[in-house]
N, CA, C and O of each residue as an XYZ file, in Angstrom:
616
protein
N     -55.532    125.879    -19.767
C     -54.725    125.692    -20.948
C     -54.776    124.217    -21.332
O     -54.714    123.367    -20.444
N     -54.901    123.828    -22.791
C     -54.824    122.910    -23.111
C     -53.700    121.974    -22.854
O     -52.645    122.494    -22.488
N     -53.756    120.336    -23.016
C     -52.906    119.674    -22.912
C     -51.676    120.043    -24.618
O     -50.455    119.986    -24.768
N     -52.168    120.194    -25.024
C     -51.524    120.312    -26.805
C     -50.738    122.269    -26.522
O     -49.703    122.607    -27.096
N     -51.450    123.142    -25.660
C     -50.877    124.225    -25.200
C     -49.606    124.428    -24.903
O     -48.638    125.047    -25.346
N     -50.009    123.419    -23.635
C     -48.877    123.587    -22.771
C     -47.792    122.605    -23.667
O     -46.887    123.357    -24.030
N     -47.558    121.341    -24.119
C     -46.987    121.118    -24.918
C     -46.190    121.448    -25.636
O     -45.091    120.907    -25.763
N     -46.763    122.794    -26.491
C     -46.264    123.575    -27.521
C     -45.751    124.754    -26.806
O     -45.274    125.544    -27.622
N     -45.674    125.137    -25.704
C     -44.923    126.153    -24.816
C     -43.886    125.662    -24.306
O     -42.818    126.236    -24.093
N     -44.189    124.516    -24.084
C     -42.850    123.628    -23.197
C     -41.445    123.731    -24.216
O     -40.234    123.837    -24.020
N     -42.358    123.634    -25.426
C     -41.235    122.672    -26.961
C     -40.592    124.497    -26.858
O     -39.385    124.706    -26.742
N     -41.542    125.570    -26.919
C     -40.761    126.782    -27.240
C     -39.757    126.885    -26.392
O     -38.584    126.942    -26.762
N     -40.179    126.923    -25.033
C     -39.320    127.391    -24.033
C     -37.854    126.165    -23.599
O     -36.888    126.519    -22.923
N     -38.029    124.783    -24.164
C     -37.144    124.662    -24.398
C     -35.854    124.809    -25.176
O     -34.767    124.331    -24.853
N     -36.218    125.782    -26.609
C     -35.607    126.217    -27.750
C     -34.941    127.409    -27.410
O     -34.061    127.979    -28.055
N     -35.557    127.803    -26.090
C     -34.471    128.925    -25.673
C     -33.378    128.766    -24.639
O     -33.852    128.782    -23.503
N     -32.138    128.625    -24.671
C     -30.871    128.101    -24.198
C     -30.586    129.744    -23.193
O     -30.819    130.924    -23.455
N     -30.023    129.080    -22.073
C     -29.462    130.376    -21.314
C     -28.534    131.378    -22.159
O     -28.620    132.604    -22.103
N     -27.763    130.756    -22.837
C     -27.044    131.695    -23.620
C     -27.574    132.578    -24.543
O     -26.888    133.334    -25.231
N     -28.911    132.492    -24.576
C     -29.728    133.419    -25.573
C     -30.365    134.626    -24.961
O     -30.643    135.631    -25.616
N     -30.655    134.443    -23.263
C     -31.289    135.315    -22.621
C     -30.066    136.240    -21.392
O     -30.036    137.434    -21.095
N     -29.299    135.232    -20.984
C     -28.061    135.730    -19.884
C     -27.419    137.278    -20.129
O     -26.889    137.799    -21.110
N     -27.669    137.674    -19.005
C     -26.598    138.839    -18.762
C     -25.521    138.526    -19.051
O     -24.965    137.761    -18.262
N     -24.830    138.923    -20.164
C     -23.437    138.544    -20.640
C     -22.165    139.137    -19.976
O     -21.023    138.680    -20.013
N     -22.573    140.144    -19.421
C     -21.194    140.895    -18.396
C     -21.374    140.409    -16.927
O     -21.878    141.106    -16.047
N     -21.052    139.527    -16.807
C     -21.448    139.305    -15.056
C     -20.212    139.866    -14.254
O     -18.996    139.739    -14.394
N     -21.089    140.601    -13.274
C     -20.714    141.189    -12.310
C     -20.391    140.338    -10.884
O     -21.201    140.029    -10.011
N     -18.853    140.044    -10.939
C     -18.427    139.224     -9.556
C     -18.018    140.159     -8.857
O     -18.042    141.286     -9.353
N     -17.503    139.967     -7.448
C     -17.150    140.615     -6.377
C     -16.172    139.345     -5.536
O     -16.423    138.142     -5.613
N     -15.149    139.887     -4.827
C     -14.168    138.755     -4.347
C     -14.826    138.740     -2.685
O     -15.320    139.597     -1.952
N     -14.524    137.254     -2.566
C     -14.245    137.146     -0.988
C     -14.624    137.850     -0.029
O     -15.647    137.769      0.652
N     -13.458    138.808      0.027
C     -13.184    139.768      0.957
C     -13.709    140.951      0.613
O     -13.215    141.874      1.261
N     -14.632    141.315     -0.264
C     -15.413    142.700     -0.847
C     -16.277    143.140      0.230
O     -17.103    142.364      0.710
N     -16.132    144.444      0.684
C     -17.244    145.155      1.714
C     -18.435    145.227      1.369
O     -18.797    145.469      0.218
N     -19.463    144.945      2.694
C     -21.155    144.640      1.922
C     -21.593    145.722      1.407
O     -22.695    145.713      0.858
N     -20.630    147.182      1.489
C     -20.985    148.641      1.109
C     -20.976    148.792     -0.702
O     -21.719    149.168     -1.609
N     -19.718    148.271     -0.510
C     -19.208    148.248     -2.030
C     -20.370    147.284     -3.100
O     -20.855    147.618     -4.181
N     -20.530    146.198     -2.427
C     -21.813    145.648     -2.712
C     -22.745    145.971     -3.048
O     -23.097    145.991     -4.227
N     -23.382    146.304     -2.116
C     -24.526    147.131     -2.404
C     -24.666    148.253     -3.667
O     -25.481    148.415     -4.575
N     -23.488    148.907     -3.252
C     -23.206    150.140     -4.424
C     -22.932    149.181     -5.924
O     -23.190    149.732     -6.994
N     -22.647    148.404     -5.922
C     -22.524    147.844     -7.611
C     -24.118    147.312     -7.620
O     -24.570    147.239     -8.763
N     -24.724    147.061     -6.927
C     -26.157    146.369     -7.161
C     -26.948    147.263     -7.581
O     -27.542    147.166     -8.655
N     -27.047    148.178     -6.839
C     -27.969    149.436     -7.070
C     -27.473    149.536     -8.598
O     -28.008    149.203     -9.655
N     -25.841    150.317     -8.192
C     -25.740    151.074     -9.565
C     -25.855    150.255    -11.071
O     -25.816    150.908    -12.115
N     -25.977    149.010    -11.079
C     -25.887    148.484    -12.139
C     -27.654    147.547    -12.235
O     -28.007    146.678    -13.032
N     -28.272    148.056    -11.314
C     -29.916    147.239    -11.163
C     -30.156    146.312    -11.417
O     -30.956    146.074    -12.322
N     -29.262    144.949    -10.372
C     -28.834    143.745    -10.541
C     -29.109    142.980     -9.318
O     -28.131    142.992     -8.571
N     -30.004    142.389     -8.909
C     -30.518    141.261     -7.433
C     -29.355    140.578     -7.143
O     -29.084    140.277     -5.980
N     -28.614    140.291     -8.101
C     -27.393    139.249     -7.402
C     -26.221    139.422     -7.633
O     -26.124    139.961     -8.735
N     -24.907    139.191     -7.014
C     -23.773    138.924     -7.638
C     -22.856    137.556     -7.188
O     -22.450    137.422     -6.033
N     -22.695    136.960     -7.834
C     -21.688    135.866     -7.823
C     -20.022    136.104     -6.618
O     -19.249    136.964     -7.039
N     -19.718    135.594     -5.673
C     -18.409    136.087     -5.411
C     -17.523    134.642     -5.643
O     -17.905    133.477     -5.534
N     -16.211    135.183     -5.999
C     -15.472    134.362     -6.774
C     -14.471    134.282     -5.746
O     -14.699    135.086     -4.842
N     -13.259    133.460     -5.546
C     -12.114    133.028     -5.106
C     -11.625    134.020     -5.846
O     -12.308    134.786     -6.526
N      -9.648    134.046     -5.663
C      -8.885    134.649     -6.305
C      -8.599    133.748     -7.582
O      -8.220    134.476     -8.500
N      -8.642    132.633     -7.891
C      -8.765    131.874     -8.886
C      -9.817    131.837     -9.608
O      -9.875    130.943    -10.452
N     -10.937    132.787     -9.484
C     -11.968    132.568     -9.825
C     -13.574    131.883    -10.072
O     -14.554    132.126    -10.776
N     -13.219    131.011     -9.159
C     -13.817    129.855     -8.655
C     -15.201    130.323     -7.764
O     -15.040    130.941     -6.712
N     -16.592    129.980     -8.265
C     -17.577    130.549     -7.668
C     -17.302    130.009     -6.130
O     -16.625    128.987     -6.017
N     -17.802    130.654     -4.950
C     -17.705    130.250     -3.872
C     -19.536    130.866     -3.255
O     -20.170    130.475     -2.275
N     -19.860    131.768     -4.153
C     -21.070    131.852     -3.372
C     -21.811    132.865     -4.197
O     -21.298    133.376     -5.192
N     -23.265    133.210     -3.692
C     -23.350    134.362     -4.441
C     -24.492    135.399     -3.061
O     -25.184    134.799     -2.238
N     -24.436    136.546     -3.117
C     -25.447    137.403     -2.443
C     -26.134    137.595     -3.536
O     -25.799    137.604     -4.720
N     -27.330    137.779     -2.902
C     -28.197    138.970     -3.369
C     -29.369    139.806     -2.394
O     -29.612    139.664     -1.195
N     -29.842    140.512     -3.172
C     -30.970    141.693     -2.530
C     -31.307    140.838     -1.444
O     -30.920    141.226     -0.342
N     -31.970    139.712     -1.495
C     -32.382    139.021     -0.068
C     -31.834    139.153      0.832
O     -32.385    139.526      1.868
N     -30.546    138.891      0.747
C     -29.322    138.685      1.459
C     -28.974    139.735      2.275
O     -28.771    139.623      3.484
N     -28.881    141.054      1.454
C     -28.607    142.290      2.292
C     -30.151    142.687      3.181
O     -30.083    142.731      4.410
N     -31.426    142.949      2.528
C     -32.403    143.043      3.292
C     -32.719    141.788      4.610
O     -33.603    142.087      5.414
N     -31.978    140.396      4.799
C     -32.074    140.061      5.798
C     -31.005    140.194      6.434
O     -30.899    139.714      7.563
N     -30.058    140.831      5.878
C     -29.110    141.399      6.776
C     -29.386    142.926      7.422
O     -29.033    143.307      8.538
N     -30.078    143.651      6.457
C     -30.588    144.773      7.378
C     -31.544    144.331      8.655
O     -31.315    144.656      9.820
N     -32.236    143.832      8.377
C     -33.422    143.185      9.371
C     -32.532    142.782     10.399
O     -32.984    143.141     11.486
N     -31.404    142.156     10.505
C     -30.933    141.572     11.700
C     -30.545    142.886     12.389
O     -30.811    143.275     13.526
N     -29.913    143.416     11.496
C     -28.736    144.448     12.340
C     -29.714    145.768     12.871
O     -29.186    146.776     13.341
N     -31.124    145.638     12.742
C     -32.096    147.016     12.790
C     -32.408    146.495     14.298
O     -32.368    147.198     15.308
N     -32.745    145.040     14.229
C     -33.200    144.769     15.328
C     -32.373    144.131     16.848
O     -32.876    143.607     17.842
N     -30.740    144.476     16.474
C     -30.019    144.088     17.232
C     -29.332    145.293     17.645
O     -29.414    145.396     18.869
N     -28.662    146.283     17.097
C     -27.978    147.299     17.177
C     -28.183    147.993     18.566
O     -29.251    148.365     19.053
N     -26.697    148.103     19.193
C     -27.538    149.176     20.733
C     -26.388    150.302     20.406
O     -26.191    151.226     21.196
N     -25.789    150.188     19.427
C     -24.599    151.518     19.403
C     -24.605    151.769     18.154
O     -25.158    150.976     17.392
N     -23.746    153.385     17.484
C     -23.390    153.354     16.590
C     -22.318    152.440     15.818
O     -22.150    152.165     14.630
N     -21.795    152.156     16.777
C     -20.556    151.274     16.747
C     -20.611    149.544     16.530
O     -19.682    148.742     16.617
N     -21.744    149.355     16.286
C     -22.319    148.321     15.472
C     -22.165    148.577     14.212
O     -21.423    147.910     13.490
N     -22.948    149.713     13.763
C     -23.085    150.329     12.208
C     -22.122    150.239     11.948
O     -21.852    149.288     11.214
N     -21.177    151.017     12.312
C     -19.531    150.685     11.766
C     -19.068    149.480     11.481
O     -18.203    149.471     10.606
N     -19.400    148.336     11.993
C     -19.004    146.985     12.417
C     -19.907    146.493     11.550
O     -19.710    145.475     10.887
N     -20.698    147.022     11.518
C     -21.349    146.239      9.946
C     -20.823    146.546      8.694
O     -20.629    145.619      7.907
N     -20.523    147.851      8.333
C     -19.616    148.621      6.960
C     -18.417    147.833      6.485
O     -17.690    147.933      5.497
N     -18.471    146.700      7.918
C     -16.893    146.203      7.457
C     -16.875    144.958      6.897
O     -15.997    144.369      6.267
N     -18.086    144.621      7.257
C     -18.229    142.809      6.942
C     -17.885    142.570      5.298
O     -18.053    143.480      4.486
N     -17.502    141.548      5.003
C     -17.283    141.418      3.812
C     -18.186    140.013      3.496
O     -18.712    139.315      4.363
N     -18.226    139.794      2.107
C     -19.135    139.120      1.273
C     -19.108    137.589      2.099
O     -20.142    136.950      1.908
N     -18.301    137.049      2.800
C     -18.516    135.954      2.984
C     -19.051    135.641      4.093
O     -19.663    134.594      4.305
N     -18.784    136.856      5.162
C     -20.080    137.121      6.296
C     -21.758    136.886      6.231
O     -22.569    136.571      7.101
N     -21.888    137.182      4.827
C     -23.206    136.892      4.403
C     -23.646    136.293      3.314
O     -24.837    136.453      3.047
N     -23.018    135.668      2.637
C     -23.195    135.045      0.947
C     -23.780    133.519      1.314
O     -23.575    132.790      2.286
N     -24.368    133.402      0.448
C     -25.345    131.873      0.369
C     -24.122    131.014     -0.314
O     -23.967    131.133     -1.530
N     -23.214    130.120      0.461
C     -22.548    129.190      0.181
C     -22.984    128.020     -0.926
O     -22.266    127.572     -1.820
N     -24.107    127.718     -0.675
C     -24.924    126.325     -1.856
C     -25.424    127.570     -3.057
O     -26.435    128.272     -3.031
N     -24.581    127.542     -3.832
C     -24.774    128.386     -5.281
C     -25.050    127.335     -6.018
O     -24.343    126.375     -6.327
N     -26.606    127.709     -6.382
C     -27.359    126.986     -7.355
C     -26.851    127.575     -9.131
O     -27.253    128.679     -9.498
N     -25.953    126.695    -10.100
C     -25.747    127.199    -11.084
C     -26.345    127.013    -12.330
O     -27.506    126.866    -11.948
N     -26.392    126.912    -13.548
C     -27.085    126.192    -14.640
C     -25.812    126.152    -15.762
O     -24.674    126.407    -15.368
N     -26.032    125.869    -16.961
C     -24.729    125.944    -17.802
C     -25.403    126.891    -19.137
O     -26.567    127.241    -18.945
N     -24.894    127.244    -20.203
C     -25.372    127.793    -21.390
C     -26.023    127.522    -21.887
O     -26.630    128.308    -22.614
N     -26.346    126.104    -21.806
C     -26.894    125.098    -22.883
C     -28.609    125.077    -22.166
O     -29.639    125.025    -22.838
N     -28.527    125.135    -20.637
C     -29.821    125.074    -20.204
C     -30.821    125.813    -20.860
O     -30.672    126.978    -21.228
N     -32.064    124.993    -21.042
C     -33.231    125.755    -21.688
C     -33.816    126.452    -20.864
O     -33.507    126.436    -19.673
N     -34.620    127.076    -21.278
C     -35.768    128.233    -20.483
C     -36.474    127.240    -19.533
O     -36.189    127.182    -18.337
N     -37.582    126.319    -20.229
C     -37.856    125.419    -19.861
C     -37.577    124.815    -18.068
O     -38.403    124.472    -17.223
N     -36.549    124.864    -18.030
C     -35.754    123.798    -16.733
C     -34.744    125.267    -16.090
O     -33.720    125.020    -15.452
N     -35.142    126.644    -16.327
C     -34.510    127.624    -15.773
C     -35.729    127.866    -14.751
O     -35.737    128.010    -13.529
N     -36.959    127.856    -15.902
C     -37.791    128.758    -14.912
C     -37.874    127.466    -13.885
O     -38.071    127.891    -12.747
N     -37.787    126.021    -13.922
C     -38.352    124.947    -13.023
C     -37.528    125.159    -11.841
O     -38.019    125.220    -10.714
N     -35.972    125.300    -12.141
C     -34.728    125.541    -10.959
C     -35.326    126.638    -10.257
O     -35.306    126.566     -9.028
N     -35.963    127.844    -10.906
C     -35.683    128.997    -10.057
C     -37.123    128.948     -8.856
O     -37.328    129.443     -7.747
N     -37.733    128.259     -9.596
C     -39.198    128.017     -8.944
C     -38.761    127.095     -7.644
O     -38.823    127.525     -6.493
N     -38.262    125.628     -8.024
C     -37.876    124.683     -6.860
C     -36.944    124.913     -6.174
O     -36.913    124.179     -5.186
N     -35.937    125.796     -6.257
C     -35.110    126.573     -5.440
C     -35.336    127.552     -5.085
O     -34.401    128.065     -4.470
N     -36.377    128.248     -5.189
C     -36.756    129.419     -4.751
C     -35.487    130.353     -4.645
O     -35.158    130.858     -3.572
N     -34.669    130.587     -6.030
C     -33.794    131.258     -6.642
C     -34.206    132.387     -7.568
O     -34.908    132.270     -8.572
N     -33.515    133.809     -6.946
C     -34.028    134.434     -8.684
C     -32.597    134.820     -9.807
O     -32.605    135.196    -10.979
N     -31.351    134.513     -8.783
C     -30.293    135.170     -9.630
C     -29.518    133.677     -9.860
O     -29.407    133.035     -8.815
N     -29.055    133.134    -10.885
C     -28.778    131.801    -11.559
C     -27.206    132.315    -12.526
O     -27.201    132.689    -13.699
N     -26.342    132.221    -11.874
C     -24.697    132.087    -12.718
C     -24.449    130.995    -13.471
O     -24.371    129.832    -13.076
N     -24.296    131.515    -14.853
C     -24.444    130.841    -15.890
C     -23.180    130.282    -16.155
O     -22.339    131.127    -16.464
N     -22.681    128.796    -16.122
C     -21.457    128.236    -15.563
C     -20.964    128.252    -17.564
O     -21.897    128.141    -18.359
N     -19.813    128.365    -17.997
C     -18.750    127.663    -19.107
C     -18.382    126.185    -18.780
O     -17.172    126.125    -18.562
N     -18.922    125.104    -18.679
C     -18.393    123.900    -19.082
C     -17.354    123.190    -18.616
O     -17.303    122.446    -17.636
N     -16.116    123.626    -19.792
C     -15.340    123.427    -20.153
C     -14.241    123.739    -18.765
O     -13.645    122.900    -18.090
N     -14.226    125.333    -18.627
C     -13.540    126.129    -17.433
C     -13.878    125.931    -16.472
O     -13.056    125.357    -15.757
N     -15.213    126.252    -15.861
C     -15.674    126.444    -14.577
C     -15.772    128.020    -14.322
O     -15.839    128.599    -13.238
N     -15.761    128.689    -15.926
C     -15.854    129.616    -15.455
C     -17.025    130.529    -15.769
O     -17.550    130.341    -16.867
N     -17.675    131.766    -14.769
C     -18.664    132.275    -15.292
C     -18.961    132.895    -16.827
O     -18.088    133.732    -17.057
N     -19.692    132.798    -17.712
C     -20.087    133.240    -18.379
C     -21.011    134.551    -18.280
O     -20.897    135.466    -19.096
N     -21.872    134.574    -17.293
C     -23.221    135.671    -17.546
C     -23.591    135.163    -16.388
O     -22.879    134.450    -15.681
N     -24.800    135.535    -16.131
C     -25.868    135.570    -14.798
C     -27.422    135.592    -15.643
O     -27.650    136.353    -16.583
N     -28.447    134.557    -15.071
C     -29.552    134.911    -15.268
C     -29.992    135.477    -14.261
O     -29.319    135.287    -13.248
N     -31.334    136.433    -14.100
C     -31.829    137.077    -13.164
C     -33.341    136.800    -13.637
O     -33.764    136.406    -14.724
N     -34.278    137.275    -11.972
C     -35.552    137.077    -12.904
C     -36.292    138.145    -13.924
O     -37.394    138.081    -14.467
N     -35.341    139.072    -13.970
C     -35.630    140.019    -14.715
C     -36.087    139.701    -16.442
O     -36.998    139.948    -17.233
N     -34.512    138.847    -16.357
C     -34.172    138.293    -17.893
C     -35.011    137.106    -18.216
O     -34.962    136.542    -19.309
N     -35.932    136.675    -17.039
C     -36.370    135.190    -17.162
C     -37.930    135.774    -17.946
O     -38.526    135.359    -18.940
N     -38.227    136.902    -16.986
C     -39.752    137.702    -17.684
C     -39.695    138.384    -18.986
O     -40.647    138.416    -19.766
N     -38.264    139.062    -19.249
C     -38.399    139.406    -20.869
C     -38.889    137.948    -21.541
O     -39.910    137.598    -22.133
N     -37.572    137.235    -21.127
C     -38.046    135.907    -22.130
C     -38.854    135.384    -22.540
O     -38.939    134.928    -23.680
N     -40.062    135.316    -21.200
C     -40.740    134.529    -21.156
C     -42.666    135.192    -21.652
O     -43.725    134.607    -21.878
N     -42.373    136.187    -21.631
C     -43.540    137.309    -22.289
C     -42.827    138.395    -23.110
O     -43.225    139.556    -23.022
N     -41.662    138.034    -24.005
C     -41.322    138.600    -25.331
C     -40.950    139.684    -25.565
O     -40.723    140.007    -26.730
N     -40.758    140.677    -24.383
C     -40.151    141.533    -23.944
C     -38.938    141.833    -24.999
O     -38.861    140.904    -25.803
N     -38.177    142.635    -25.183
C     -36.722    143.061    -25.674
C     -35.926    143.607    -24.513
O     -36.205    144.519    -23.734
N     -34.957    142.892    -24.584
C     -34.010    143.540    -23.434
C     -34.045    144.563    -23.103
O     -34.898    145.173    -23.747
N     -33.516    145.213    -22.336
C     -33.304    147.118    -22.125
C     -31.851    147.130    -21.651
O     -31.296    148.198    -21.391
């Protein structure tokens, strides 16, 4: 690709602001939420990540798909009872949530989304309000590939 290419991709993809591509209903989960219940909103809503919030609302972390598949991996290869399994059903979100929540704000361009998600080796990005501190939406890399090859939402 040309130098004048890439240029003129950069200028597009900066013209697109998170708030143009973000999952606008973001899906949090508290604290103390079971990794079952978890799971079951991920699946059912076909979503890699969720944000978990304080009772004030306050991001404190977020899981995703990684998160539970290296949590299956542990518990496949440790388990000597059923009574583990059980003991896993119970754990809640902060047993396993990635504490350093990488965020972006509305205003972020495409541009410096896809660069975060690349140098953080991130795919689910909570799209911060400013002003509040409070979530707005979630990018995923789902929403990053419509964007970025012109896709229409689904």
């Amino acid at each position: 690709m040309s130098k004048e290419m890439k240029e003129k991709l950069k200028k597009q993809l900066e013209g697109i602001k998170a708030v143009d591509i973000m999952s606008k209903y973001a899906i949090t989960i508290k604290e103390d939420e079971k990794i079952m219940k978890l799971a079951h909103l991920m699946m059912r809503f076909k979503i890699s990540g969720v944000p978990v919030v304080k009772d004030n609302g306050e991001i404190c972390g977020i899981v995703t798909s990684t998160d539970l598949l290296n949590i299956m991996k542990k518990i496949t290869s440790d388990i000597q009872n059923y009574a583990e399994i059980e003991d896993f059903a119970d754990m809640n979100a902060t047993a396993f949530m990635t504490k350093d929540v990488v965020t972006i704000t509305e205003e972020t361009n495409l541009f410096e989304i896809m660069k975060i998600m690349c140098e953080k080796n991130v795919h689910t990005l909570p799209v911060m309000v400013i002003e509040d501190k409070e979530i707005s939406g979630v990018i995923g890399k789902r929403d990053i590939l419509n964007a970025f090859y012109g896709f229409p939402k689904v």
